[in-house]
C-alpha positions as CSV (number, residue, x, y, z in Angstrom):
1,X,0.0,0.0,0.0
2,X,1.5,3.2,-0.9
3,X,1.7,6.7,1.4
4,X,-0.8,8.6,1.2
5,X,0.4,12.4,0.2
6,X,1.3,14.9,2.4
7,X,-1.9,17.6,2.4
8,X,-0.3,20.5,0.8
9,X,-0.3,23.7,2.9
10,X,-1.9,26.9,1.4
11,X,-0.3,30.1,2.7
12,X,-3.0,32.5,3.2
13,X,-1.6,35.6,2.6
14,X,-0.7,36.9,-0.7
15,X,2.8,37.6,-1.8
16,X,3.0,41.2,-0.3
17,X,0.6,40.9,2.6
18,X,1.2,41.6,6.1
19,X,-2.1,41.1,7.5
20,X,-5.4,39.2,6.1
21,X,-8.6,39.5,7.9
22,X,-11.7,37.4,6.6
23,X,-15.3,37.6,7.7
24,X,-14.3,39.0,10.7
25,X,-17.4,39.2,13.6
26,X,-18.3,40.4,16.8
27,X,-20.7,41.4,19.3
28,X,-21.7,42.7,22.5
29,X,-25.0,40.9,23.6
30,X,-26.9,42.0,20.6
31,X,-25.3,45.0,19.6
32,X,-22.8,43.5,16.4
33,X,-20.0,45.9,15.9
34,X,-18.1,44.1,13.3
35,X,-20.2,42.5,10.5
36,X,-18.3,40.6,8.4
37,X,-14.8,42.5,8.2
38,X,-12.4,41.8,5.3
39,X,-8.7,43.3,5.2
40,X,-5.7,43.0,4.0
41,X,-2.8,45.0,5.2
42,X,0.1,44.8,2.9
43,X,4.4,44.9,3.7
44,X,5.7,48.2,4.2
45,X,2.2,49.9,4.2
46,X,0.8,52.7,6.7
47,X,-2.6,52.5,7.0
48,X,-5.4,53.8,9.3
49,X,-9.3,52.9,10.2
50,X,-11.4,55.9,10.6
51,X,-14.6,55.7,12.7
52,X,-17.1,57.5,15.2
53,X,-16.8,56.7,19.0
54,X,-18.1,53.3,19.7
55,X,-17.8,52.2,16.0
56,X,-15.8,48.9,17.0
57,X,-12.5,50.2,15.9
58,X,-10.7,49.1,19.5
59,X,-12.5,46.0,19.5
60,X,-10.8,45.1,16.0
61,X,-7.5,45.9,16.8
62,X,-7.7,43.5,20.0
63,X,-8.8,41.1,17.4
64,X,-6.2,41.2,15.5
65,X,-3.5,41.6,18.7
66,X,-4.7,38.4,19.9
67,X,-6.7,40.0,23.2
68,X,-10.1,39.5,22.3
69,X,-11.6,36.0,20.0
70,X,-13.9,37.1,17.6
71,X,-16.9,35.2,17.4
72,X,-16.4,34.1,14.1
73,X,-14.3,35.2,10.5
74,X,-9.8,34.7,10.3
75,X,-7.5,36.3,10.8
76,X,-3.7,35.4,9.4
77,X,-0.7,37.2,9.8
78,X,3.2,37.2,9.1
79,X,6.0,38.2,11.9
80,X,5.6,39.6,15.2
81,X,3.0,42.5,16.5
82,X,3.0,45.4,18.2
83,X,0.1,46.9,19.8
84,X,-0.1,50.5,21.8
85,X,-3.8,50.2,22.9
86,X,-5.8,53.3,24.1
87,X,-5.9,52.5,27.6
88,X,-2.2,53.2,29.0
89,X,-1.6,50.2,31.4
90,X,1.0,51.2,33.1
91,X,2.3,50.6,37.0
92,X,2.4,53.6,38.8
93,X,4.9,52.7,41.2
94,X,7.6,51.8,38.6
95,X,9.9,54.2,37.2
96,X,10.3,54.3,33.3
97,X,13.4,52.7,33.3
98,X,11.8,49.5,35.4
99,X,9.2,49.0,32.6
100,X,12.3,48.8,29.8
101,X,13.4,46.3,31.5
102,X,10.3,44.4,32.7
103,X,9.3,44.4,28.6
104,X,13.2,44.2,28.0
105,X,12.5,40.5,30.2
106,X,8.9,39.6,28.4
107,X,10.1,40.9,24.9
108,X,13.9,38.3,25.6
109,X,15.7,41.3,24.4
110,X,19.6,41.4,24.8
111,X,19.3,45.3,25.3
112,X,17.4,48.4,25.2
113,X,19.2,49.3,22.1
114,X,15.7,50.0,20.2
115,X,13.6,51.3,23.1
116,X,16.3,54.7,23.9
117,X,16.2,55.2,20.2
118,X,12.2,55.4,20.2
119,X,12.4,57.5,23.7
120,X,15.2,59.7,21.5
121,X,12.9,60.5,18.7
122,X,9.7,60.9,21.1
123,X,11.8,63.5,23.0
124,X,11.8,62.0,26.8
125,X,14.7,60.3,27.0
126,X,15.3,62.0,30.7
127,X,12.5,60.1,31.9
128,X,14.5,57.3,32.7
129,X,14.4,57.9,36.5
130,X,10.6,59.2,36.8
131,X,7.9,56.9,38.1
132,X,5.1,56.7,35.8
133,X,2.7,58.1,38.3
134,X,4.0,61.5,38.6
135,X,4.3,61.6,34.1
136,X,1.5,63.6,32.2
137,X,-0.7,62.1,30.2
138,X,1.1,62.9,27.0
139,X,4.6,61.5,28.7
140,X,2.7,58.4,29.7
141,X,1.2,57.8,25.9
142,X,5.0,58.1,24.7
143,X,6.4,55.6,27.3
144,X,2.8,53.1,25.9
145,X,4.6,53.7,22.3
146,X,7.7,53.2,23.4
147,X,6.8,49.6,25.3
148,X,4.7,48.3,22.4
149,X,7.6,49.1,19.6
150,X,10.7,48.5,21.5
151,X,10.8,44.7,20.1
152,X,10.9,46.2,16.6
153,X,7.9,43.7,15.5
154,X,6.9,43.6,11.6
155,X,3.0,44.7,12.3
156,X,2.5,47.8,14.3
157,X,-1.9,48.0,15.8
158,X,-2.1,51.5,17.4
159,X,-5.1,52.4,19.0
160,X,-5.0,56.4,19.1
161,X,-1.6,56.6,19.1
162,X,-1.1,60.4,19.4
163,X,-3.3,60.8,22.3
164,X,-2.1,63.6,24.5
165,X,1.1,65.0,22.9
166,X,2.0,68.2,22.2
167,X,2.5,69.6,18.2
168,X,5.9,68.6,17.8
169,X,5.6,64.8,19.8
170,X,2.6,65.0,17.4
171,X,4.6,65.5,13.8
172,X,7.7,63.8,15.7
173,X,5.0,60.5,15.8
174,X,4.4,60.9,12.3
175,X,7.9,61.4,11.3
176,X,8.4,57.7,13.1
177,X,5.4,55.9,11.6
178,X,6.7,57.0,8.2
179,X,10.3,55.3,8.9
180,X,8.3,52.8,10.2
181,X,6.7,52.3,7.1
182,X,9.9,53.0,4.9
183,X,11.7,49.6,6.3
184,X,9.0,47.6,5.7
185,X,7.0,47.4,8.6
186,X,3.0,47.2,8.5
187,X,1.4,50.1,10.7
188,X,-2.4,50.2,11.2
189,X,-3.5,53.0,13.2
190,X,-7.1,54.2,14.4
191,X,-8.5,57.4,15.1
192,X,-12.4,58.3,15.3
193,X,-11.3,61.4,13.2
194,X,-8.9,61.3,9.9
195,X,-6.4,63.3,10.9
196,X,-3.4,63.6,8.6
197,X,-5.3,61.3,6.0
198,X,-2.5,62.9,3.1
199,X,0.1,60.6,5.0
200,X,-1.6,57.3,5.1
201,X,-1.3,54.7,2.1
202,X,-4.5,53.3,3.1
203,X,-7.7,54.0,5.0
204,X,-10.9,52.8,5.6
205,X,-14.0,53.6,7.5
206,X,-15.8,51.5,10.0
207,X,-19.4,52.5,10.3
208,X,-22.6,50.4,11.1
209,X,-19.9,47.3,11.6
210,X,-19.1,47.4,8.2
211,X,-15.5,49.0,6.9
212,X,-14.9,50.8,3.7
213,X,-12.4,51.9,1.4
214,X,-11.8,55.8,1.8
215,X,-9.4,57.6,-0.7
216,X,-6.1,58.1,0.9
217,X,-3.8,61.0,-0.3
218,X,-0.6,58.7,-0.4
219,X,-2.0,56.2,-2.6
């Protein structure tokens, strides 16, 4: 009797694609807030989702992060993520220099090579020392950047990144997302208001559950 053949294994993401989300569902009792989401986020892409307060655009990226199981619908991905999400969860107690190292520990990291470059472009590098109690909001929302890229992953989920900062953290945060972007990495970021939609390669709106294709000015 002869071996039967190995099942032959289908990658499901197109050459290109970063990200590929399918049918994607959810709801809250019997409020549905995703209806059937399909995405693809391509390599080397920044893209954003657009949508009013409440539209489901949190609960999607904790979909895709891995946080939340959606009820039904895929979702397949290449390399490592990093997620910032809107809630800073931070410990009070710690200093900024003690959460490095606690993500430095999670993350298996030989150094903080990566993280003091992000804290150098974000302009708080002398935070080191501070416990994150005493930091203002916008300070907190930089060291939240900081912890959820300091592993350098491949797919970047932001959940209103910006939150907080001042003009020139603001364009600084931009300035990153676009290097981001320029060596290859994957950045999806959502906002309930299209801010800076000239900068983004792609963007869609989530309304009623479902998302749709908006033109983006860097197409």
């Amino acid at each position: 009797m002869g071996l039967a053949p190995a099942p032959q294994v289908i990658d499901p993401l197109p050459r290109g694609a970063a990200v590929r989300v399918s049918g994607l569902r959810h709801a809250y009792g019997r409020r549905e807030v995703l209806s059937g989401i399909d995405l693809d986020l391509g390599r080397g892409v920044l893209a954003g989702v657009v949508g009013e307060n409440g539209a489901g655009k949190s609960t999607l990226l904790k979909i895709l992060s891995g946080e939340v199981r959606p009820d039904s619908g895929t979702v397949h991905h290449r390399g490592a993520f990093g997620y910032c999400p809107q809630e800073v969860v931070l410990n009070d107690a710690l200093t900024v220099r003690q959460h490095l190292e606690f993500f430095q520990a999670a993350f298996g990291l030989a150094d903080l090579h990566h993280a003091e470059e992000i804290m150098d472009v974000l302009r708080f590098s002398e935070y080191h020392g501070a416990r994150a109690g005493v930091l203002s909001g916008g300070t907190r929302q930089k060291l939240n950047l900081t912890l959820a890229l300091m592993h350098d992953p491949q797919v970047l989920l932001l959940d209103e990144p910006y939150q907080g900062f001042d003009w020139d953290t603001y364009q600084r945060f931009w300035d990153l997302a676009g290097r981001l972007r320029d060596t290859g990495r994957s950045v999806l970021l959502v906002s309930h208001l299209a801010y800076d939609a000239e900068r983004l390669d792609q963007l869609w709106r989530l309304e009623h559950g479902v998302l749709r294709a908006e033109p983006a000015a860097a197409a």
